[in-house]
C-alpha positions as CSV (number, residue, x, y, z in Angstrom):
1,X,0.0,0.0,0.0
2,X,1.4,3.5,-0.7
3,X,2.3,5.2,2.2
4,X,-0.2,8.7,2.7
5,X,0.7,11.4,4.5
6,X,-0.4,12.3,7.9
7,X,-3.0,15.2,9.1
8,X,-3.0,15.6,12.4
9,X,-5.7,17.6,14.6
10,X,-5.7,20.0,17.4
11,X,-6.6,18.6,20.8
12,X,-9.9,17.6,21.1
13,X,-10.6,18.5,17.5
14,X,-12.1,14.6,16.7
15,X,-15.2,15.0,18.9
16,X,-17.2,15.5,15.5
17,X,-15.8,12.9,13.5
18,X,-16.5,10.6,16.4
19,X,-19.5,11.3,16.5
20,X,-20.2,10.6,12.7
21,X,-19.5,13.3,10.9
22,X,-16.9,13.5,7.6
23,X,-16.0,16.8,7.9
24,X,-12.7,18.5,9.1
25,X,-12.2,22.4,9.1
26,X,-8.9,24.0,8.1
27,X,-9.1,25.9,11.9
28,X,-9.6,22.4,13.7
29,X,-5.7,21.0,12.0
30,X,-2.9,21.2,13.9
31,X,-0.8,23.0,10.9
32,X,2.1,23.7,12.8
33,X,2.5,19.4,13.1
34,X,1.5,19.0,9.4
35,X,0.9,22.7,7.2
36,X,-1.8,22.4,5.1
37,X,-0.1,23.8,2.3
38,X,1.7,20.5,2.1
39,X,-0.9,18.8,0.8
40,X,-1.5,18.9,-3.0
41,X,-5.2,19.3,-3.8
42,X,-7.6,15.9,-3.0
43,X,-3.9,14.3,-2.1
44,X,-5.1,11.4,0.7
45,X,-4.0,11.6,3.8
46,X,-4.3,9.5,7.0
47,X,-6.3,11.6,9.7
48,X,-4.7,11.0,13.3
49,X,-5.8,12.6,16.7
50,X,-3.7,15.3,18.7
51,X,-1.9,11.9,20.1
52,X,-1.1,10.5,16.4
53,X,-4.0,7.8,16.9
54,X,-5.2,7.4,13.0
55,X,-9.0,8.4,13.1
56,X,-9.5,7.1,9.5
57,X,-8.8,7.9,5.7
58,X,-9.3,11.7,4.2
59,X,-8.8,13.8,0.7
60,X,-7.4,17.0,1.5
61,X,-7.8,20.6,-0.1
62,X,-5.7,22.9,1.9
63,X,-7.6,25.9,-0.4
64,X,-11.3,25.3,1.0
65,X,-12.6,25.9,4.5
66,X,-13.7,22.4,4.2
67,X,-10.3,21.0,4.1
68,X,-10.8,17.6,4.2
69,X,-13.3,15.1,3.8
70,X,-13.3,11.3,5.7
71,X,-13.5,8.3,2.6
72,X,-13.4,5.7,5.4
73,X,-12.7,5.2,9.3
74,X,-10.5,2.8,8.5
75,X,-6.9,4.2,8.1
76,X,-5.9,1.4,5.3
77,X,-8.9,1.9,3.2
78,X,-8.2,5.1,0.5
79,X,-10.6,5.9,-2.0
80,X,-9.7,3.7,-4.5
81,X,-11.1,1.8,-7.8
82,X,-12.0,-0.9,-5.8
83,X,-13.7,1.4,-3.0
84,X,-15.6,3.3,-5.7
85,X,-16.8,0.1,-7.3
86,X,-17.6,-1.3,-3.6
87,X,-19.7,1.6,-3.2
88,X,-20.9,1.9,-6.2
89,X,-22.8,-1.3,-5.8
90,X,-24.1,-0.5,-2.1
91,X,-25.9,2.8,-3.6
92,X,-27.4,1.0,-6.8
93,X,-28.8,-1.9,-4.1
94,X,-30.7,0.7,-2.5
95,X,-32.0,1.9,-5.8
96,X,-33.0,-0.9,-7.2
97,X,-34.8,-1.4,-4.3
98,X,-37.1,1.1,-4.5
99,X,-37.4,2.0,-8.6
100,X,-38.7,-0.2,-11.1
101,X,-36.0,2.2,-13.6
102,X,-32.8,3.8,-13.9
103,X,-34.2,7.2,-13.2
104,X,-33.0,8.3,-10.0
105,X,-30.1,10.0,-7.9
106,X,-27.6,6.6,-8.0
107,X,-24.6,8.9,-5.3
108,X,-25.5,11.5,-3.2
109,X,-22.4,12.2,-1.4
110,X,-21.8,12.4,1.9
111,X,-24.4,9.9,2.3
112,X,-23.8,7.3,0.2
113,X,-19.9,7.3,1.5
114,X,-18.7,9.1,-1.4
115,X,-18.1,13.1,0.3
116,X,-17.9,15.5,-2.4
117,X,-19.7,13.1,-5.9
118,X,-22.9,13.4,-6.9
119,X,-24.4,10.8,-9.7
120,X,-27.4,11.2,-11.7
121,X,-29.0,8.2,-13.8
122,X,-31.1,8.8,-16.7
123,X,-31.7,5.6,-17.8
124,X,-28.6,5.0,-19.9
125,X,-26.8,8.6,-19.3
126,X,-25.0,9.0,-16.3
127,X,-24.6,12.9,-15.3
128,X,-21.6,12.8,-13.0
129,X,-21.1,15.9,-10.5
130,X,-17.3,16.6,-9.1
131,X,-18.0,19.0,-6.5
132,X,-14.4,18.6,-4.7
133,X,-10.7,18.5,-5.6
134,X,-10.7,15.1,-4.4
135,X,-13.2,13.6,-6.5
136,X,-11.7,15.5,-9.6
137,X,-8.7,13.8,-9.0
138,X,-10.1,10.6,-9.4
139,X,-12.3,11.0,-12.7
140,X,-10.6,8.4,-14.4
141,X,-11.0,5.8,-11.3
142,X,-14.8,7.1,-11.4
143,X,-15.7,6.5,-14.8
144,X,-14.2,2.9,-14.6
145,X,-16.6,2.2,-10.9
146,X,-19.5,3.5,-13.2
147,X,-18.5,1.3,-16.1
148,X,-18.0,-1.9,-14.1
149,X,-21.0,-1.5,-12.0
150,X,-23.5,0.2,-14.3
151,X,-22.6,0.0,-17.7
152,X,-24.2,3.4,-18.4
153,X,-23.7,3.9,-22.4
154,X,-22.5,7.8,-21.5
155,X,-21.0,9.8,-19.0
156,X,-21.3,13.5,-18.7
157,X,-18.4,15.1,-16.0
158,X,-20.9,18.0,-15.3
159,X,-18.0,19.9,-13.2
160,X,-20.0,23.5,-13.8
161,X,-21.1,23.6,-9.9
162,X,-20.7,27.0,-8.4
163,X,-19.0,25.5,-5.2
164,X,-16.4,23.7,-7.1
165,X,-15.0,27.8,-7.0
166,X,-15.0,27.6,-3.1
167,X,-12.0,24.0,-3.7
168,X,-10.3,26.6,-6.5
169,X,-11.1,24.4,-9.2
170,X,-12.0,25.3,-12.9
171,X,-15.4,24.9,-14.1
172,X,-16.1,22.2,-17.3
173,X,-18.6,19.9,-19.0
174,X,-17.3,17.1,-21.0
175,X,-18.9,13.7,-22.0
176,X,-16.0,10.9,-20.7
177,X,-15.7,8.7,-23.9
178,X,-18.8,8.7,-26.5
179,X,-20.4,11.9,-27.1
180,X,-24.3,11.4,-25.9
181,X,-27.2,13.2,-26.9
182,X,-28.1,16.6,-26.2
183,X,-31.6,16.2,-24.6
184,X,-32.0,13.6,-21.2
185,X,-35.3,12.0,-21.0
186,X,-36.4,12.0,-17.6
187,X,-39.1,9.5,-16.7
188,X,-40.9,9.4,-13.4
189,X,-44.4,8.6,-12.2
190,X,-45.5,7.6,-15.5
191,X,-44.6,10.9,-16.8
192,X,-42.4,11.7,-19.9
193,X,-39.9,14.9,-19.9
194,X,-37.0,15.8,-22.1
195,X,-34.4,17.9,-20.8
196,X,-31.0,19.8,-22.2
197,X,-27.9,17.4,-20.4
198,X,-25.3,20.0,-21.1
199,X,-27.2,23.6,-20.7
200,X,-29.8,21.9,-18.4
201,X,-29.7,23.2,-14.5
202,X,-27.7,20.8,-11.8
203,X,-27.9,17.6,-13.4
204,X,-30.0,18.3,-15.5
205,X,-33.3,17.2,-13.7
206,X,-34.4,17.8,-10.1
207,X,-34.8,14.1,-8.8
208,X,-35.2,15.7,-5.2
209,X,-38.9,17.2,-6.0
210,X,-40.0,13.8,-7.4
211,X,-42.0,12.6,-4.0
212,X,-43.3,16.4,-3.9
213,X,-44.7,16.4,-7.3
214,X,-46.5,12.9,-6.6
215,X,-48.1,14.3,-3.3
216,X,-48.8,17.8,-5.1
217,X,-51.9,15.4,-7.0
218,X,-54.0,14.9,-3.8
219,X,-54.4,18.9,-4.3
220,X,-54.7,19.4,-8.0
221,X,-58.2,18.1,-9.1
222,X,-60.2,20.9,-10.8
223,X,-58.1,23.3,-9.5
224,X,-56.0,26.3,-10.9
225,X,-52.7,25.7,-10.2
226,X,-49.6,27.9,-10.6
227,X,-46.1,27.1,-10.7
228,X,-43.5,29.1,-10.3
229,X,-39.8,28.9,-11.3
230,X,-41.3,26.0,-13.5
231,X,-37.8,25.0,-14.9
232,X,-39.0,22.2,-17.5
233,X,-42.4,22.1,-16.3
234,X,-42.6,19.3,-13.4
235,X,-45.1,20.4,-11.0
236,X,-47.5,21.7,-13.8
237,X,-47.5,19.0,-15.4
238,X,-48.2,16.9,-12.3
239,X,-50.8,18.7,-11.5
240,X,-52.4,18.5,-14.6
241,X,-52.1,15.1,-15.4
242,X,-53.7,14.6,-11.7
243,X,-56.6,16.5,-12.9
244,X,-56.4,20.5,-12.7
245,X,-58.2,22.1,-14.6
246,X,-55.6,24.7,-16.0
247,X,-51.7,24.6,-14.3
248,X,-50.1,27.7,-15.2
249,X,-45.9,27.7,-15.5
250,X,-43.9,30.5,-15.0
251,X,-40.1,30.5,-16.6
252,X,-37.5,33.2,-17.2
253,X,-36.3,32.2,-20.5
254,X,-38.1,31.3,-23.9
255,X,-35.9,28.3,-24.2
256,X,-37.1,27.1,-20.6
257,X,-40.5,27.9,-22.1
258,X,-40.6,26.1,-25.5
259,X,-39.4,23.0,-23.3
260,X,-42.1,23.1,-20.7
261,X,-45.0,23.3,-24.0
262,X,-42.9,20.6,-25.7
263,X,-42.8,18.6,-22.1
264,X,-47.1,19.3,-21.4
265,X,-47.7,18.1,-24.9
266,X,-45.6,14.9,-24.3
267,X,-48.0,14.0,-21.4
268,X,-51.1,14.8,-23.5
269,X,-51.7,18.0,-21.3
270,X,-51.0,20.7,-23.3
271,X,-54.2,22.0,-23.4
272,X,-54.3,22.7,-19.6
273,X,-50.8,24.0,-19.8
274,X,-50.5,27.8,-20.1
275,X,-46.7,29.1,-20.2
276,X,-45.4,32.3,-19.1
277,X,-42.1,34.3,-20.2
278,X,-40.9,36.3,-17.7
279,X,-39.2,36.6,-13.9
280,X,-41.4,35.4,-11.0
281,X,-41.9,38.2,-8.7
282,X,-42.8,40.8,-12.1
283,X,-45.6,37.2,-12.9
284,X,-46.7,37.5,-9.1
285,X,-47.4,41.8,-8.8
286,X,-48.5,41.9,-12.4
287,X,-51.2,38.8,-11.4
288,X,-52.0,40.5,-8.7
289,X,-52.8,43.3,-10.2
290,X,-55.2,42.0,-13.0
291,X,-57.1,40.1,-10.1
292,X,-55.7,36.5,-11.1
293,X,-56.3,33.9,-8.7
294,X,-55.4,30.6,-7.9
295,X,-56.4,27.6,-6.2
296,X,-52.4,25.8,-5.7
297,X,-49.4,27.7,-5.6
298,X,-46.3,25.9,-6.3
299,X,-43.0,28.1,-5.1
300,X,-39.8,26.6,-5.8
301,X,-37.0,28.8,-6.3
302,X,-33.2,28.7,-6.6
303,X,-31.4,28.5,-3.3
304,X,-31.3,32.2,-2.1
305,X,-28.8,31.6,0.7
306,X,-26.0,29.5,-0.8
307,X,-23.8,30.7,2.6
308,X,-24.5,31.6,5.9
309,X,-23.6,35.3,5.3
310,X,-26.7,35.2,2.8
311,X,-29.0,34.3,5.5
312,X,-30.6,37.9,6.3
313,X,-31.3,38.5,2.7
314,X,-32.1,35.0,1.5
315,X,-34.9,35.3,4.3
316,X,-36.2,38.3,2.7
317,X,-36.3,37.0,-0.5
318,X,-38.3,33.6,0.8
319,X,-40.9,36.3,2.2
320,X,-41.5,38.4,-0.5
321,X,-41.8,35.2,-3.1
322,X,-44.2,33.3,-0.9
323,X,-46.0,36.6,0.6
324,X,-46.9,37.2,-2.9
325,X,-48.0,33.6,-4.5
326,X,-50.5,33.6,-1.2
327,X,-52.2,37.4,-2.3
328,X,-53.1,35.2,-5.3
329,X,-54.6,32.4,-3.4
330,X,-58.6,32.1,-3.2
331,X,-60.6,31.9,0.3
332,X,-59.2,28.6,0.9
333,X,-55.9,28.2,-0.9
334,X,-52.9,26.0,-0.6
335,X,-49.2,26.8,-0.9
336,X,-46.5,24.7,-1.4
337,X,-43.5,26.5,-0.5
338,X,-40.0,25.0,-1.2
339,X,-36.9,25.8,0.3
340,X,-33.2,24.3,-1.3
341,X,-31.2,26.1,0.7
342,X,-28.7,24.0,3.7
343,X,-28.7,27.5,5.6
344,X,-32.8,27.6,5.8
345,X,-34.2,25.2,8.9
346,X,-37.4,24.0,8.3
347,X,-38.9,26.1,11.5
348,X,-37.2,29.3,10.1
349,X,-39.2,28.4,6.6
350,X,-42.3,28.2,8.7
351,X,-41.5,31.2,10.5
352,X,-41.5,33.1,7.4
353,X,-44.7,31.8,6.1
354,X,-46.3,32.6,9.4
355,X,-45.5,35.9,9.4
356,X,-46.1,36.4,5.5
357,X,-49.8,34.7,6.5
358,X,-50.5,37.4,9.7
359,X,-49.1,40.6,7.4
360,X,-51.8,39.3,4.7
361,X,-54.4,38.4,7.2
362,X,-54.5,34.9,6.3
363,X,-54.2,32.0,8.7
364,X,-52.0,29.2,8.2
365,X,-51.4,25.7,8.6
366,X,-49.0,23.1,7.7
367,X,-50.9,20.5,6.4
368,X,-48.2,18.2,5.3
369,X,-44.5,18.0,5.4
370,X,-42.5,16.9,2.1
371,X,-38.3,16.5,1.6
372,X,-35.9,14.7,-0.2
373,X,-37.2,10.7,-1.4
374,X,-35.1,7.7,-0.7
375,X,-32.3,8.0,-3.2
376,X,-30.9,10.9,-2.1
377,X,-30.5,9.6,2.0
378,X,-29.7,12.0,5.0
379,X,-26.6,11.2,6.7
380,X,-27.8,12.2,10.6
381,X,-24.7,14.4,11.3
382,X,-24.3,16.0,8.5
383,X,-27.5,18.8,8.4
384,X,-26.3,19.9,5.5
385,X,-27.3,16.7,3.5
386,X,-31.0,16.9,4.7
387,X,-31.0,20.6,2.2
388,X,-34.2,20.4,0.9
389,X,-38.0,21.9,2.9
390,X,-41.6,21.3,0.8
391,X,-43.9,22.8,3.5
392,X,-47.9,22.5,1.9
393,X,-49.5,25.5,3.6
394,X,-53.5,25.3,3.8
395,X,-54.2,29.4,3.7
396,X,-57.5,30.3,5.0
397,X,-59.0,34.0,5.3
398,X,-58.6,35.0,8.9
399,X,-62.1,35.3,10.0
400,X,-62.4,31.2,9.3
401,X,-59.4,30.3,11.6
402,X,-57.8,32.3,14.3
């Protein structure tokens, strides 16, 4: 075995990782025992307590706050081919498990032992996320796991996420090996979307929402149902299909909009599809203005705290978006109000939607709770990995409930 370096922690720095978590912080290494900037970017290292006792197996990235990342607690094990492909095959048990298809979140980090990689499946497309210095040193040991244990047909390295900035690396899409196609088709719940794999947001599809666009149908029957920050359509069209009587999408850009028409008449609802051009909050005031009104409101946006230091403002921006989707809500409206960002607890979400309720006279109650379905797990110390709030709000004039 090649001998890794050690990185050793201040005293009493390993409470966190002994109590499950994967993280270490550049301020929790003892630098003046092994300097960071010794380490070359995702370089392995052996992590060892402030006595030298090994605490398990880490990439390093002495450039992030995040400056290492635990691949095993076992101080032999690296991440390897053979871990990859090991793990590999524990994440695609638990899909297979639950999906009768290959249309599902296959790695989601942290949580399926693989810090830093996120893997999409798309039937025979696999979308391939390399959030972390470590991972993007091992591309070529990752695209051999996925060929040994799934046999996709193409790879896409998507390495275009924002926070790859934060581990100073470059930002690049590239298919690994044989150029694939330039739309994804996304099946799920019986339902049929195509979706740009290069252009396309994330991976391309938003596997997360897909249990909160099944439970969105108990709501949808006859009603009028808006969507907002649409993307390719998903929640319209789920509402549609379930029955409502018109589901109304709302998209910045005409390409986004041509896709969601193309993606309602796939599902043989483009009749009850209506599309608008145009950003969400001018929709939401202009609506307002002409006396729309709706029956479901679907809020999904972008995550408007993407660090801590966003929190005051991202809270603001949650308010005004959902403040105004409930002025649009009839005498006994429902909102589902989603939240992507890590930074945004469920209760402060709530909080918001209270207040937004009393400012508008409107009474409200949580009627259900939604999150993240099975294949993308929560790892129980990490909060961060449990990112995703669907809150359906039942909002009721104020007279009918106090």
């Amino acid at each position: 075995m090649q001998q890794r370096p050690a990185l050793r922690l201040k005293p009493g720095e390993e409470r966190r990782l002994r109590a499950g978590h994967l993280w270490i912080f550049s301020n929790e290494v003892d630098t003046a025992h092994t300097p960071l900037r010794g380490f070359a970017p995702g370089e392995q290292a052996v992590v060892e307590d402030a006595r030298g006792k090994a605490l398990g197996c880490a990439y390093v990235n002495p450039n992030s706050l995040i400056c290492a990342r635990l691949v095993s607690r076992d101080a032999k094990v690296a991440l390897d081919r053979s871990t990859l492909v090991h793990r590999l095959q524990v994440a695609l048990a638990a899909r297979q498990r639950l999906f009768a298809e290959p249309w599902y979140r296959l790695v989601h980090g942290e949580a399926d032992g693989l810090p830093g990689l996120v893997i999409d499946r798309f039937g025979d497309c696999c979308v391939v996320q390399p959030n972390t210095a470590g991972i993007e040193r091992l591309q070529a040991e990752v695209l051999e796991a996925l060929e040994k244990v799934v046999a996709p047909a193409y790879v896409l390295w998507r390495a275009d996420n924002a926070v790859r900035e934060r581990e100073g690396l470059d930002l690049r899409v590239e298919w690994l090996g044989q150029p694939g196609p330039e739309e994804l088709e996304v099946r799920e719940g019986g339902l049929h979307f195509r979706v740009p794999v290069v252009s396309g947001q994330k991976t391309g599809w938003f596997y997360d929402q897909q249990a909160n666009r099944r439970r969105l149908a108990a709501y949808a029957g006859d009603a009028r149902v808006l969507d907002a920050f649409s993307y390719a359509g998903g929640f319209a069209i789920a509402a549609a299909v379930a029955g409502a009587r018109e589901a109304v999408a709302v998209e910045r850009s005409a390409e986004a909009c041509d896709r969601i028409a193309a993606n309602a008449e796939r599902n043989g609802v483009g009749d009850r599809v209506t599309v608008i051009e145009g950003e969400v909050n001018d929709y939401l005031a202009a609506a307002r203005q002409e006396g729309e009104r709706y029956d479901v409101a679907v809020v999904d946006p972008p995550a408007f705290i993407k660090r801590r230091r966003d929190r005051k403002a991202g809270e603001r921006g949650y308010r005004t978006v959902n403040e105004a989707a409930l002025r649009l809500l009839g005498r006994d409206g429902v909102l589902l109000s989603c939240s992507c960002s890590a930074h945004l607890p469920e209760e402060r979400l709530s909080g918001i939607l209270l207040a937004a309720g009393r400012h508008l006279d409107r009474s409200v109650r949580i009627l259900e709770r939604g999150g993240l379905p099975p294949d993308h797990p929560i790892h129980p110390a990490i909060p961060e990995t449990d990112y995703l709030k669907a809150l359906f709000i039942r909002a009721v004039i104020a007279t009918s409930l106090p």
